[in-house]
C-alpha positions as CSV (number, residue, x, y, z in Angstrom):
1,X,0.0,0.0,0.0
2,X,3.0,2.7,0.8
3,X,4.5,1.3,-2.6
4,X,1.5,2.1,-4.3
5,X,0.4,5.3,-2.4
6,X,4.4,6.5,-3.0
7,X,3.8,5.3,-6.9
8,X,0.4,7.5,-7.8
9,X,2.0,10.3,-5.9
10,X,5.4,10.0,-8.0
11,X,2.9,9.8,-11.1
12,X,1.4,13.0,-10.0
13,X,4.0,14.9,-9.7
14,X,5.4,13.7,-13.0
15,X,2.1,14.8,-14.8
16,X,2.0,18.2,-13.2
17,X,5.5,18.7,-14.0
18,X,4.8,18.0,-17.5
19,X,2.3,20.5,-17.6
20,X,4.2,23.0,-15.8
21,X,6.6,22.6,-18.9
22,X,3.8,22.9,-21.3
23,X,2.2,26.0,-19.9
24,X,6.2,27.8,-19.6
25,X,6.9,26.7,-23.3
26,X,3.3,28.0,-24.2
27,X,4.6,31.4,-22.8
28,X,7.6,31.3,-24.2
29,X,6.3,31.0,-27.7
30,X,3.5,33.2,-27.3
31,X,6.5,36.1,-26.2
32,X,8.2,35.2,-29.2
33,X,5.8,35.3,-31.2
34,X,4.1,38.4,-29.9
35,X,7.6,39.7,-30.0
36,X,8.1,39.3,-33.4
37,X,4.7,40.9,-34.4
38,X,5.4,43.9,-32.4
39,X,8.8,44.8,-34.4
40,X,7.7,44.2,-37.5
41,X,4.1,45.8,-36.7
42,X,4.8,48.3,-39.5
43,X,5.0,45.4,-42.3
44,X,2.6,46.0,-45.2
45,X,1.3,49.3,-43.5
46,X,0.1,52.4,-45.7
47,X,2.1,55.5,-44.7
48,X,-1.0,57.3,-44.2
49,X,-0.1,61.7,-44.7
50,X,-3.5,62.2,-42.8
51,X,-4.0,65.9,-41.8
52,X,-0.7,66.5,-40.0
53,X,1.1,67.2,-43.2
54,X,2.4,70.6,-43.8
55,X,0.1,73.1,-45.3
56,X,2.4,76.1,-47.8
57,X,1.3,78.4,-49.2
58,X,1.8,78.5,-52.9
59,X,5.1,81.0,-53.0
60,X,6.7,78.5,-50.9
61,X,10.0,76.9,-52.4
62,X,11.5,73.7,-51.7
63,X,14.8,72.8,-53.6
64,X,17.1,70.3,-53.4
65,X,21.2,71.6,-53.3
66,X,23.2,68.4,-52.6
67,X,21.6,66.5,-49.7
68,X,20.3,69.8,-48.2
69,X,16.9,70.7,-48.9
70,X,16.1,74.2,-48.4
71,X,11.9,75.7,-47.8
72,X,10.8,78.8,-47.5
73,X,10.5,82.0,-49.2
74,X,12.8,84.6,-51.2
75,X,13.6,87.1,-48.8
76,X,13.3,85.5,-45.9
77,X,15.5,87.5,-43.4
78,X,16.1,84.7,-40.8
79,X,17.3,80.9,-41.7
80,X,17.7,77.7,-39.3
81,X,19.3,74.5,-40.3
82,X,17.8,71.2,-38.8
83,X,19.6,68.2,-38.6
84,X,17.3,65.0,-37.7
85,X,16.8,61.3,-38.3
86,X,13.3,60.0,-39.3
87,X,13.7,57.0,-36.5
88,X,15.3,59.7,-34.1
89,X,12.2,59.5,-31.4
90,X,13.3,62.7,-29.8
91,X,12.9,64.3,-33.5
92,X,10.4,63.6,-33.9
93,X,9.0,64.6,-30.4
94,X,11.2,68.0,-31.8
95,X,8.5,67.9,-34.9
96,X,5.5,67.6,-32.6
97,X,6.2,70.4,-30.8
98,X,7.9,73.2,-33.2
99,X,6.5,71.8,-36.4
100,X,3.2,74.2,-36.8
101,X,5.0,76.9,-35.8
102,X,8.3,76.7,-38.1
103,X,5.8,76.1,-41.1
104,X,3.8,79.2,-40.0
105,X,7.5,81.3,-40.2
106,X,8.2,80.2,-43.6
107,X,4.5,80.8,-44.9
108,X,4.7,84.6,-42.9
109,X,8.2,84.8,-44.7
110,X,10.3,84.9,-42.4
111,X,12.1,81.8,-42.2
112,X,13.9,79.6,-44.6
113,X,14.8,76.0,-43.4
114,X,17.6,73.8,-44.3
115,X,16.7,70.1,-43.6
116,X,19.6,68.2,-43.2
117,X,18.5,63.9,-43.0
118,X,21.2,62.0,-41.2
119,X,21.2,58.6,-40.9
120,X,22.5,58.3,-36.9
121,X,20.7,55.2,-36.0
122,X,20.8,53.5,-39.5
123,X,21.6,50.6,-37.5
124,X,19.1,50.9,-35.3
125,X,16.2,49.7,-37.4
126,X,15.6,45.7,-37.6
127,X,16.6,45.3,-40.4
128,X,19.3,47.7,-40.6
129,X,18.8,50.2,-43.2
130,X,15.7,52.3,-42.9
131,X,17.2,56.1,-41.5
132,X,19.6,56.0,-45.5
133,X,16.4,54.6,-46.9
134,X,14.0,57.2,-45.6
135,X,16.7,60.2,-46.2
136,X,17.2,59.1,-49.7
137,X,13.6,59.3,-50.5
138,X,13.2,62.1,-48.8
139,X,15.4,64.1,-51.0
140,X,13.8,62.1,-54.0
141,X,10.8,63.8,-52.8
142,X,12.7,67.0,-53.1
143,X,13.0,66.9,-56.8
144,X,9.3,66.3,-57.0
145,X,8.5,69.5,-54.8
146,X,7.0,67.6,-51.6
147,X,9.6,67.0,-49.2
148,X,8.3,69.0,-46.4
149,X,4.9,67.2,-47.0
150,X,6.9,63.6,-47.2
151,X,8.8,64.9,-44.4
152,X,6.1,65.4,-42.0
153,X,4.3,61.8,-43.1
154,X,6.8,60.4,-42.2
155,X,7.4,61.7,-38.3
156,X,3.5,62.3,-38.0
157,X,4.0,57.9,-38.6
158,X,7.1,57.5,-37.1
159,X,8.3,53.3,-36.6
160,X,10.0,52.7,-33.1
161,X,13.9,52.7,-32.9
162,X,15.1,49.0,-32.7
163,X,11.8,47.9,-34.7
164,X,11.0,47.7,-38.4
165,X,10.9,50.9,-40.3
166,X,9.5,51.1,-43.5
167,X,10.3,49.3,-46.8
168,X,11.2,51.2,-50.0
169,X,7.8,50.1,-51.4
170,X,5.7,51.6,-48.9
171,X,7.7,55.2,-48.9
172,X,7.4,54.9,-53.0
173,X,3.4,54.4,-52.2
174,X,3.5,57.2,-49.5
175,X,5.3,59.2,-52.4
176,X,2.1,58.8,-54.5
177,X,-0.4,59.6,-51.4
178,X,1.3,63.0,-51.6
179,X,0.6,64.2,-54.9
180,X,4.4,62.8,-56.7
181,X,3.8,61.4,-60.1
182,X,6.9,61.3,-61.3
183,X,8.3,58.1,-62.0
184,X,11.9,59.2,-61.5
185,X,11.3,59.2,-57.8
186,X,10.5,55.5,-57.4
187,X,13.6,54.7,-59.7
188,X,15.6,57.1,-56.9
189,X,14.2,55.4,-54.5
190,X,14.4,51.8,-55.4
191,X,18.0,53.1,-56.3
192,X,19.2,54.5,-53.1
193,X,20.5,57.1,-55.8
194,X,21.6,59.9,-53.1
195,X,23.2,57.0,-50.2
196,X,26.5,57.6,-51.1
197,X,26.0,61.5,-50.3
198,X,24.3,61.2,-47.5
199,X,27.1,58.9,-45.8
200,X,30.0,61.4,-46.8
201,X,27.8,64.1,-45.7
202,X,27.3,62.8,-42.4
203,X,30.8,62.1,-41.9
204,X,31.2,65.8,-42.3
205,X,28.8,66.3,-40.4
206,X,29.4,64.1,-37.1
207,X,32.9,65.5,-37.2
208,X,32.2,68.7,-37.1
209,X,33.2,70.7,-33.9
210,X,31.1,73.5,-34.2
211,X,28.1,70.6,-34.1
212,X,29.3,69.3,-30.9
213,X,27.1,69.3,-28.1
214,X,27.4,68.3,-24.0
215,X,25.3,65.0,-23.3
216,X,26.6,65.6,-19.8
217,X,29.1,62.9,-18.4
218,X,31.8,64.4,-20.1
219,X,30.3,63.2,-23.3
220,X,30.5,65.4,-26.3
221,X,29.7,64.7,-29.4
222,X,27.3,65.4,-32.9
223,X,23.8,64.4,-32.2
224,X,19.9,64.5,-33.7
225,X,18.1,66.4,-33.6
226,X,20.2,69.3,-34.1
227,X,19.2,73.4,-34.9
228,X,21.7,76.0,-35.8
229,X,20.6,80.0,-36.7
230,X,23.9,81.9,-37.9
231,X,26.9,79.1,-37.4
232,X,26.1,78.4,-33.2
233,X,24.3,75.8,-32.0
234,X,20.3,76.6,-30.7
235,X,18.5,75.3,-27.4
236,X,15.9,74.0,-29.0
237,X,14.4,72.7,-25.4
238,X,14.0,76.9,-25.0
239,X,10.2,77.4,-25.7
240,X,11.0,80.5,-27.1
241,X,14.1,80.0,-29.1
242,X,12.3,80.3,-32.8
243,X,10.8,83.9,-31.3
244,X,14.6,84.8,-31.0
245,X,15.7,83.7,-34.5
246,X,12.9,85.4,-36.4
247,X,13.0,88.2,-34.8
């Protein structure tokens, strides 16, 4: 009777064990697998330019000079240059708070922006890849006369850091959601026509001392996003720092 009494309890524990194991690899998979979904969430997903795009008015420029695209209007007396990465989260938090107000300066004529796209955390993206990607069709967009309105798609959608970005078929689709027609801009796209700028360009520009900033820590270096007015550096975190440039 012990034997037996010792036996069933040895089987019991044995079966619950077993499904101890079941239910933990059950978990496991299920984190995986929700895991998996979650980074790559923005697979197949339309690039949607809603109503958060940018709204110019029609004597509004936007031209392309190198891998610097410049908006605004002839005349303007006061000019900013922004350096940013479309995956750079605190960009784009930079875009949610200043972009309506920047785009009212240039329509009021009195800014002109220089949009600098760097690709900081092109290795930050799984795959690898999408901060060139999106800067190269950005600029793309330039020669088609929508940047700033492919510009603001693409932070009013912007992918997590460390996750999927965006394939060069859905920012060729979100090209077309903005009014471009032009078949040359796929082509640059699918090409990656203005990578090899944008890499030399960066170099310049991450080694540039007068870009420097303090990240505290005694760490000093080039970092996104970035705002210069006249050659010096701007505290952009100073709610009132655009008032001061424009006068």
């Amino acid at each position: 009777m012990v034997a037996q009494a010792r036996g069933t309890s040895d089987r019991r524990k044995w079966i619950i064990g077993i499904g101890a194991v079941v239910v933990v690899a059950a978990l496991v998979i299920g984190g995986v697998l929700w895991t998996i979904a979650d980074r790559n969430k923005t697979k197949g997903q339309i690039i949607n330019p809603g109503e958060t795009t940018s709204a110019l008015t029609g004597d509004v420029t936007q031209k392309r000079d190198g891998v610097v695209v410049t908006v605004g209007k002839t005349g303007a007396k006061a000019s900013i240059d922004v350096y940013a990465d479309f995956l750079c989260p605190i960009c784009g938090e930079f875009e949610k708070q200043y972009k309506t107000d920047i785009e009212q300066a240039i329509n009021d004529g009195k800014l002109q922006v220089r949009y600098h796209m760097v690709p900081l955390l092109n290795q930050r993206s799984s795959p690898p890849g999408y901060s060139l990607d999106s800067a190269n069709a950005a600029l793309a967009a330039a020669d088609a006369g929508k940047f700033l309105q492919f510009h603001d798609a693409l932070f009013a959608n912007q992918p997590e850091e460390g996750k999927r970005g965006y394939d060069k078929t859905q920012l060729i689709e979100l090209g077309k959601n903005v009014g471009i027609t032009d078949p040359a801009f796929a082509q640059t796209v699918n090409a990656g026509t203005y990578d090899e700028q944008l890499n030399t360009a960066f170099q310049q520009i991450e080694n540039d001392p007068k870009l420097a900033q303090d990240f505290g820590g005694g760490q000093r270096g080039f970092g996104t996003p970035t705002v210069t007015a006249n050659g010096s550096v701007v505290s952009w975190q100073d709610p009132n720092w655009l008032k001061k440039v424009t006068g």
